[in-house]
LOTORVO-907909 format. One record per residue (C-alpha): residue in three letters; x, y, z. Coordinates in Angstrom, 3 decimals. Example, Ala and Ser with C-alpha at 12.3 -4.5 7.8 and 13.67 -1.06 7.14 Angstrom:
+-----+----------+----------+----------+
!  aa !        X !        Y !        Z !
+-----+----------+----------+----------+
! Ala !   12.300 !   -4.500 !    7.800 !
! Ser !   13.670 !   -1.060 !    7.140 !
+-----+----------+----------+----------+
***
This chain:
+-----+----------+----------+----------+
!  aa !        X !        Y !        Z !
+-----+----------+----------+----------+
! Unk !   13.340 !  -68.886 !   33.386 !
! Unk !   13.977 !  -65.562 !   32.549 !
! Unk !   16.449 !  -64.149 !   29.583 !
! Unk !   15.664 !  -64.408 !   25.480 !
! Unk !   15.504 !  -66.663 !   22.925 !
! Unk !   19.389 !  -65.858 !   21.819 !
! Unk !   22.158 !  -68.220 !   22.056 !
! Unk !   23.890 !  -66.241 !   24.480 !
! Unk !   21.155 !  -65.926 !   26.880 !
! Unk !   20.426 !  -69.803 !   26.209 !
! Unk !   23.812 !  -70.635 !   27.368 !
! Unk !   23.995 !  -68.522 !   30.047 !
! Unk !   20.611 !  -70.300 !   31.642 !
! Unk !   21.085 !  -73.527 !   30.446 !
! Unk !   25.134 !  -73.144 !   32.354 !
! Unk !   22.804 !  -72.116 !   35.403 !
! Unk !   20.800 !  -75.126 !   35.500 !
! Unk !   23.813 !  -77.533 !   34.757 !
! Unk !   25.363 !  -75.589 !   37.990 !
! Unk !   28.612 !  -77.028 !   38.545 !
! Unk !   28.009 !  -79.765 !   36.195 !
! Unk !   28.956 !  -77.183 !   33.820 !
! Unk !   32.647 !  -77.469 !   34.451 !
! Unk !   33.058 !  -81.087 !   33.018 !
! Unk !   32.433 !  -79.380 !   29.239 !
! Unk !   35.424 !  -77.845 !   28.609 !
! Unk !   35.373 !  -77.239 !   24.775 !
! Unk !   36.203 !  -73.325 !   23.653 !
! Unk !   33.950 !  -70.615 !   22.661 !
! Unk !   30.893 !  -72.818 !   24.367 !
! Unk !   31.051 !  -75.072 !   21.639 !
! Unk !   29.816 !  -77.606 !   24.427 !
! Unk !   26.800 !  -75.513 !   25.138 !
! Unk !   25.743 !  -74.717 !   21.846 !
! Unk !   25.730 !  -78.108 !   20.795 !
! Unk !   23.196 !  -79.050 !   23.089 !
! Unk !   21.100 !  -76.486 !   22.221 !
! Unk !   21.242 !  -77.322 !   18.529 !
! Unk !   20.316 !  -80.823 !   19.621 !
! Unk !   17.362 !  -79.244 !   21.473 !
! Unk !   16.629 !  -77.279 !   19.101 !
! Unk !   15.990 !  -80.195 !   16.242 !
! Unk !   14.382 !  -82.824 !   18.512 !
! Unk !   11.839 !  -79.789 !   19.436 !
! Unk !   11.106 !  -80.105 !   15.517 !
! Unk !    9.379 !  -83.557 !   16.612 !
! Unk !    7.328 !  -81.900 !   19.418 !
! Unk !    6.837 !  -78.403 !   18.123 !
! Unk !    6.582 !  -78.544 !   14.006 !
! Unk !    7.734 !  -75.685 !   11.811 !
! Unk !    6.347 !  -75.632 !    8.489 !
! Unk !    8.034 !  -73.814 !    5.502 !
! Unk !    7.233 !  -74.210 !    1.731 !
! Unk !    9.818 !  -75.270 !   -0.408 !
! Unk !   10.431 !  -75.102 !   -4.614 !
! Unk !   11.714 !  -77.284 !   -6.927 !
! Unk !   12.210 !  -76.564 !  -10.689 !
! Unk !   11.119 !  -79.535 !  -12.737 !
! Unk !   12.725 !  -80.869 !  -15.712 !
! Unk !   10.691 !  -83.291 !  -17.552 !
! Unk !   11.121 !  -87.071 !  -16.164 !
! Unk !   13.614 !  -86.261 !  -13.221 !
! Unk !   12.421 !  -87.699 !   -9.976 !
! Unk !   15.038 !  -86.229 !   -7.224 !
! Unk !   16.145 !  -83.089 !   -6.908 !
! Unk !   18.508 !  -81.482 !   -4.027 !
! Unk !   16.624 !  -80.993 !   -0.557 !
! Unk !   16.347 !  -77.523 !    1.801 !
! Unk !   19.090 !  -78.035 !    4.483 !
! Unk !   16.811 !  -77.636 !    7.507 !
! Unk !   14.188 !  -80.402 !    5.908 !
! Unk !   12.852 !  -82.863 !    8.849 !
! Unk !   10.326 !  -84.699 !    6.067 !
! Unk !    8.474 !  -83.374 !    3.293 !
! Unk !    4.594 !  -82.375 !    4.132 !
! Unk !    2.546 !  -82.377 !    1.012 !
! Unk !    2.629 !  -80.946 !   -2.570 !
! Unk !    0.993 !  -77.585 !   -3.566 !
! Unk !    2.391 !  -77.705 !   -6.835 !
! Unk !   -0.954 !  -78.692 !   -9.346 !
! Unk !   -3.417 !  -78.054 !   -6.269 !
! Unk !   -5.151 !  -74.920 !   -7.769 !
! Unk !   -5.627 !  -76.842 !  -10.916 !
! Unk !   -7.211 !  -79.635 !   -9.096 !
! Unk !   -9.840 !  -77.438 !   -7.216 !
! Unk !  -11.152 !  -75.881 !  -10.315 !
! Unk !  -11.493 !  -79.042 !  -12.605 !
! Unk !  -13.143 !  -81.857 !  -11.931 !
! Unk !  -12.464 !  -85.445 !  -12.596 !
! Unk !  -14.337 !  -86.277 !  -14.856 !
! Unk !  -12.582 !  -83.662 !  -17.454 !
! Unk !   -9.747 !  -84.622 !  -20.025 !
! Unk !   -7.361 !  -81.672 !  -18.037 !
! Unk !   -7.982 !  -82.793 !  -14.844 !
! Unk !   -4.387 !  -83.621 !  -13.529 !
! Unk !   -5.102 !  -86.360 !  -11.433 !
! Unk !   -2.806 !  -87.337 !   -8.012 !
! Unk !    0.449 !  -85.311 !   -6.939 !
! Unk !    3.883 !  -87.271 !   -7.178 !
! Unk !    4.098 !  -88.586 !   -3.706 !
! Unk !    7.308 !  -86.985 !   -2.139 !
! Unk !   10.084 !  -88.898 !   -0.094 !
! Unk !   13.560 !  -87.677 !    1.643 !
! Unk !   16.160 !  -89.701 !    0.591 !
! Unk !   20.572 !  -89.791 !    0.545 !
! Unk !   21.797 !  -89.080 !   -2.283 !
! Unk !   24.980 !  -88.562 !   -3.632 !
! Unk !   26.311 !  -85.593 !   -1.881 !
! Unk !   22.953 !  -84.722 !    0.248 !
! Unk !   19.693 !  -85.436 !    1.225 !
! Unk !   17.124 !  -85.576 !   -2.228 !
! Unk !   13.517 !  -84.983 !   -2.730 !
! Unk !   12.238 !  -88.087 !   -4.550 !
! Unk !    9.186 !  -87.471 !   -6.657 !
! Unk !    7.024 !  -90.088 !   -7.392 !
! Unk !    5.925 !  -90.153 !  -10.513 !
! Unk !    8.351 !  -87.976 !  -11.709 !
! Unk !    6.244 !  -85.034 !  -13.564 !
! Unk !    6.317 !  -85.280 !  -17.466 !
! Unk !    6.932 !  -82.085 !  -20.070 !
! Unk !    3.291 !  -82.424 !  -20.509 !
! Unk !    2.279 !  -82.001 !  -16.812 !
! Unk !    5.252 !  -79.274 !  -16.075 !
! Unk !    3.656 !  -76.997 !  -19.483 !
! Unk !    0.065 !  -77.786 !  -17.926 !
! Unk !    1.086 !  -76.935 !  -14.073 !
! Unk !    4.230 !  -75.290 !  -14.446 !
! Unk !    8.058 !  -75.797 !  -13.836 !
! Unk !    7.824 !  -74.951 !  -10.297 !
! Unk !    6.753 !  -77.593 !   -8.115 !
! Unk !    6.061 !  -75.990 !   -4.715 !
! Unk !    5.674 !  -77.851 !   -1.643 !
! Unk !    5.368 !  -77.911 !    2.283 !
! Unk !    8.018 !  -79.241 !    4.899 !
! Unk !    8.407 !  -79.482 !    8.068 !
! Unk !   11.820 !  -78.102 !    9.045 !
! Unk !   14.413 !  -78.060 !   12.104 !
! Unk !   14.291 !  -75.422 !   13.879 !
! Unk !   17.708 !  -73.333 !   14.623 !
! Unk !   19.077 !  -71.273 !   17.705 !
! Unk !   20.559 !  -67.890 !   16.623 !
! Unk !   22.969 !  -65.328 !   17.839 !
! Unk !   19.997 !  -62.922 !   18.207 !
! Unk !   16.994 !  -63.488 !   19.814 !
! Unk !   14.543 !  -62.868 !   16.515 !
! Unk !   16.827 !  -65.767 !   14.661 !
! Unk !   16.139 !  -68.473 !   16.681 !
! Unk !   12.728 !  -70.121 !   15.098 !
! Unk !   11.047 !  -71.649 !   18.824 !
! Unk !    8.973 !  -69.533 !   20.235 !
! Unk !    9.666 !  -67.489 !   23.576 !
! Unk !    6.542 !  -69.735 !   24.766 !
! Unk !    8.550 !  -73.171 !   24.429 !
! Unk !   11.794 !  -71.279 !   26.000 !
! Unk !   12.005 !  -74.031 !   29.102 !
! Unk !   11.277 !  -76.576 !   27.136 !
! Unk !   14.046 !  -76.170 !   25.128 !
! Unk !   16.345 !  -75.714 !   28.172 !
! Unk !   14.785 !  -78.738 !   29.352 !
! Unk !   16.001 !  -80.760 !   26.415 !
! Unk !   19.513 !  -79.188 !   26.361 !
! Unk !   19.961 !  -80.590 !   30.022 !
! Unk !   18.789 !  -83.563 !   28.878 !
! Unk !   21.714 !  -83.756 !   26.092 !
! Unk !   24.272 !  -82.465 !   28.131 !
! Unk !   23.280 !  -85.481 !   31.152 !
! Unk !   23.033 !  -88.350 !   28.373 !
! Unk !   27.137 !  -87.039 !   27.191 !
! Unk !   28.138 !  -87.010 !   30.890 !
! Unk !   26.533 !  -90.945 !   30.720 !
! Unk !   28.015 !  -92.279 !   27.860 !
! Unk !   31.452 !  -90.884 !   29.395 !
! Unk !   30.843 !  -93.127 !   32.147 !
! Unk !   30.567 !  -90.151 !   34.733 !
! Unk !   28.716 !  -91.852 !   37.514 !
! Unk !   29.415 !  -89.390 !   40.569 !
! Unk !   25.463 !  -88.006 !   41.523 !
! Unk !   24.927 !  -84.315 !   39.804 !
! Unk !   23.059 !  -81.251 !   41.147 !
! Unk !   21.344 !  -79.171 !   39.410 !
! Unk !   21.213 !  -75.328 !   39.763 !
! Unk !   18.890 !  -73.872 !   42.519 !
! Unk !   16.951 !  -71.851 !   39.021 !
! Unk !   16.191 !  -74.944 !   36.975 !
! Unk !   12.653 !  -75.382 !   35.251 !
! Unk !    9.224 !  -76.125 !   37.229 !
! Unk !    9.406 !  -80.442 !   38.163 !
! Unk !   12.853 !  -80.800 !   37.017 !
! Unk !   14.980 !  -83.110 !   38.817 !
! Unk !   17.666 !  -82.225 !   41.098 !
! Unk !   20.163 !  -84.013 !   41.024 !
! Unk !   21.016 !  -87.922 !   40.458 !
! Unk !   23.875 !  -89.830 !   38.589 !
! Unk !   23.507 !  -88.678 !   34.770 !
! Unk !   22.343 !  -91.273 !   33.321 !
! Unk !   19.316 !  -91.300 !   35.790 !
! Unk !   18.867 !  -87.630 !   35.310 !
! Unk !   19.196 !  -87.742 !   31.816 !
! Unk !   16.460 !  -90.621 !   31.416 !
! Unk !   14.344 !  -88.371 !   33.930 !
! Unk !   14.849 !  -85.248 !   32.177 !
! Unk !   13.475 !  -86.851 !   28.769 !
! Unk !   10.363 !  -88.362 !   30.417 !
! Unk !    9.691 !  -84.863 !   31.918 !
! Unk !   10.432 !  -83.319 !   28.206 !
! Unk !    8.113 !  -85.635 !   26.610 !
! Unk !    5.302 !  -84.900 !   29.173 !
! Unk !    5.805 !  -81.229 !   28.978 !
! Unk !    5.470 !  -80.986 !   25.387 !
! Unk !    2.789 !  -83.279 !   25.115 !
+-----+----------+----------+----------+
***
């Protein structure tokens, strides 16, 4: 479908596809709308993976430390990596195995666990900063170069917004048959009860992102 990757031009297709369906989200500002694009938007972080490199600063023995906000699951470790390249084994430096890294709820927010947790003697060896990769959510913006999916991926986003929007209509027990807008996206159904379309919109997701 044509339009950009900004939240206004998101709504303003994805509105076009839900066609009169539309009407049944009444919530102000598009609040409706937006929320099943932010839906999309982290469920494509399962199908389409966005990788971003994250830093912790180590003090000596602590194993969790305070998570980025857009985290989906921690990747791997760089932190220590160079240091393992250039030594080998065999040698008294060599640093042996990264902490193994899980997301867990803390307190407050999500933590990075660290297991091991690195001592003062590994942190003055590899340093305080303990770098790593994550895959993150991805997020729509209010301009087009703010929203992380790429234009490529644009219908499959829609795709999965309809998909939301259906599966609320369902679980508010709206059972009279939808149609979708005359525009909508390649095989997509076109109309149904929601709960069908909603079930046949995520098969269709799943297969188009596949």
């Amino acid at each position: 479908m044509p339009g950009t990757m900004s939240q206004a031009d998101l709504i303003a297709d994805l509105k076009g596809i839900l066609n009169d369906a539309q009407d049944k989200f009444k919530a102000a500002d598009d609040a409706d709308f937006i929320r099943h694009l932010d839906v999309a938007a982290r469920d494509m972080g399962r199908v389409r993976r966005r990788t971003r490199i994250g830093t912790i600063v180590l003090v000596a023995d602590q194993p969790n430390y305070a998570a980025p906000a857009d985290i989906l699951f921690p990747k791997y470790p760089i932190w220590g990596l160079q240091q393992r390249n250039n030594r080998k084994p065999w040698q008294s430096n060599y640093p042996g195995r990264a902490p193994t890294m899980q997301l867990i709820d803390g307190e407050s927010s999500e933590e990075i666990y660290l297991q091991p947790a690195p001592s003062a003697a590994a942190i003055t060896d590899l340093g305080s900063e303990f770098k790593y990769y994550y895959f993150a959510f991805h997020t729509i913006g209010d301009a087009a170069e703010d929203t992380t999916i790429k234009l490529a991926d644009r219908d499959l986003l829609l795709l999965r917004a309809t998909a939301q929007a259906m599966t609320e209509l369902a679980h508010h027990n709206v059972t009279k048959p939808i149609k979708m807008g005359g525009q909508g996206i390649g095989l997509m159904p076109k109309n149904g009860t929601p709960s069908a379309l909603a079930k046949d919109l995520m098969d269709l997701f799943e297969r188009m992102a596949a």
